[in-house]
C-alpha positions in Angstrom: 0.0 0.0 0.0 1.5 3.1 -1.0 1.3 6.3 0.8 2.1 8.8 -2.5 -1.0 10.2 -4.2 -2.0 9.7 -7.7 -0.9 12.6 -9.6 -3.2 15.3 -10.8 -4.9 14.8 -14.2 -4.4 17.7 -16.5 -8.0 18.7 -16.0 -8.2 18.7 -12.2 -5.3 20.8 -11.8 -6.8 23.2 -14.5 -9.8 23.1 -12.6 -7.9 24.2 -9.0 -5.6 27.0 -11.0 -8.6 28.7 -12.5 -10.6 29.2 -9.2 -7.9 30.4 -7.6 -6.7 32.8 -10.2 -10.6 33.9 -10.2 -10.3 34.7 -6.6 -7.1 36.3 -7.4 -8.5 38.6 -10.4 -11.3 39.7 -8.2 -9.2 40.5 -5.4 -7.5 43.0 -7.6 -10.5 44.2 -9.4 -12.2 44.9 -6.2 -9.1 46.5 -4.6 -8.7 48.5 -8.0 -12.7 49.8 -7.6 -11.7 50.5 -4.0 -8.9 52.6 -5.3 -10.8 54.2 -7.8 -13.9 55.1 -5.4 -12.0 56.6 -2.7 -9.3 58.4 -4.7 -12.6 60.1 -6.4 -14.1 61.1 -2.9 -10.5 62.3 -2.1 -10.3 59.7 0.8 -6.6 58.5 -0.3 -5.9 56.6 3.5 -9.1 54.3 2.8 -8.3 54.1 -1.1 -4.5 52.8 0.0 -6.1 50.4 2.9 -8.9 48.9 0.4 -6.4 48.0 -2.0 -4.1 46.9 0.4 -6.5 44.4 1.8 -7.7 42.9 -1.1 -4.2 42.3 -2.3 -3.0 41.2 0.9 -6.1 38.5 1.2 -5.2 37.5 -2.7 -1.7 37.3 -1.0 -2.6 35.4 1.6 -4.2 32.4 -0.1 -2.3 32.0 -3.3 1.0 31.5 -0.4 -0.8 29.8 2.1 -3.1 27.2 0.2 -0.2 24.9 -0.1 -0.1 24.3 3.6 -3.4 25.3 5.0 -6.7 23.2 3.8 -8.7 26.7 5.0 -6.5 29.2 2.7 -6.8 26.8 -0.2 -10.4 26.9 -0.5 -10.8 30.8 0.6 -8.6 30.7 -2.5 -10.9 29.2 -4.8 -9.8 25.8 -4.7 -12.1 23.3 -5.0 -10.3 20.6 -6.3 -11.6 17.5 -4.7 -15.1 16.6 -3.1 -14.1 17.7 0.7 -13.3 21.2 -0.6 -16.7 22.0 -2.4 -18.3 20.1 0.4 -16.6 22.8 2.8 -17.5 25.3 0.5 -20.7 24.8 0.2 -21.6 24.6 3.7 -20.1 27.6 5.0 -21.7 29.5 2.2 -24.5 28.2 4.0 -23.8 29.2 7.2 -22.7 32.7 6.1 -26.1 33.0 3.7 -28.3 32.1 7.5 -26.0 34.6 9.5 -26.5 37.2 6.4 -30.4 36.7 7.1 -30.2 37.0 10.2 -28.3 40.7 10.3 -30.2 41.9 7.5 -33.8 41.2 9.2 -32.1 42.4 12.8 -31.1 46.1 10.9 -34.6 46.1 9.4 -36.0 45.7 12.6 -34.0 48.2 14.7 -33.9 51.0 11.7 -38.0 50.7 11.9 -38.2 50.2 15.7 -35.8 54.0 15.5 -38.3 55.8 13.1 -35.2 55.2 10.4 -35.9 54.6 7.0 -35.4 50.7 6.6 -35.8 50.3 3.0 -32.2 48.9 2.4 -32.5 46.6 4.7 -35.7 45.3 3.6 -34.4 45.3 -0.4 -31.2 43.4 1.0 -33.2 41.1 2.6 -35.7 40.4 -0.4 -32.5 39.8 -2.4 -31.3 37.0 -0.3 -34.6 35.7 0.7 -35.8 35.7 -3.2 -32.2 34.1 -4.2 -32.9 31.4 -1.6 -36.2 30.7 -2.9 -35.1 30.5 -6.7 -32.3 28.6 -6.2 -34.1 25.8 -4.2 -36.4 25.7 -6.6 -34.2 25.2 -9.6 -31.7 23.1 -7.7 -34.5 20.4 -6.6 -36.1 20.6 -9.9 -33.0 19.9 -11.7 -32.4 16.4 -10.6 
C-alpha cells in the first residue's frame, strides 16, 4: 500500500488553478474599484487600505493554500469533493447569519423611526435568491 498520491490529471489541476486565479483577479479588481472610489471622494488613506487588503487576502491564499486546507479553499480551490463540500456549507452558514443581520437592521432602523428600505431590499435579495435557487436546484435532478 503506498502512501504517494495519484498525480493530478491535466483537467483537475486546470480546474484548481482557474478558481484560484478567479479569486485572485477579483481581489485585484475589487481593490482597484476601492482605489478608484475613494481616490474620487479624495479619501486616499481608505483608497490605499482597500487596495491593500484585497491584495494582501489574494496574497494570503495563493502562499498559504499549499499548507493550510482553509486558505486553499478561501482561494478558490475546490479541487476534490471535501473542498466544495466545505465550500458549500459555509456559504450556508454565512447566507443564514446574512439573514439574520439583514432582518435584525430592518427591525432596529424601523423600531428607530429610520428609513429601513435597504434593509428590507437586501433582505428580499437574499430571501428571493434562496427561494429560486431551491427551486431550480430540486427541480434539476
Amino acid at each position: 500500500m503506498s502512501t504517494e498520491s495519484e498525480p493530478e490529471s491535466g483537467a483537475t489541476r486546470r480546474e484548481r488553478l482557474s478558481g484560484s486565479r478567479a479569486v485572485t483577479a477579483l481581489c485585484v479588481l475589487i481593490g482597484l474599484g476601492y482605489l478608484v472610489l475613494f481616490l474620487a471622494r479624495h479619501e486616499w488613506p481608505m483608497a490605499v487600505f482597500g487596495l491593500g487588503i484585497m491584495l494582501a487576502y489574494a496574497a494570503f491564499t495563493r502562499l498559504f493554500a499549499g499548507r493550510w486546507e482553509a486558505a486553499a479553499v478561501l482561494g478558490g480551490d475546490q479541487g476534490d469533493e471535501r473542498r466544495r463540500s466545505i465550500d458549500e456549507r459555509a456559504s450556508a452558514v454565512a447566507m443564514r447569519v446574512l439573514a439574520v443581520v439583514l432582518v435584525g437592521g430592518f427591525f432596529v432602523t424601523t423600531a428607530r423611526g429610520g428609513d429601513a428600505s435597504t434593509w428590507a431590499t437586501l433582505a428580499a435579495v437574499g430571501g428571493g435568491s434562496y427561494i429560486a435557487a431551491t427551486v431550480v436546484l430540486t427541480r434539476r435532478g
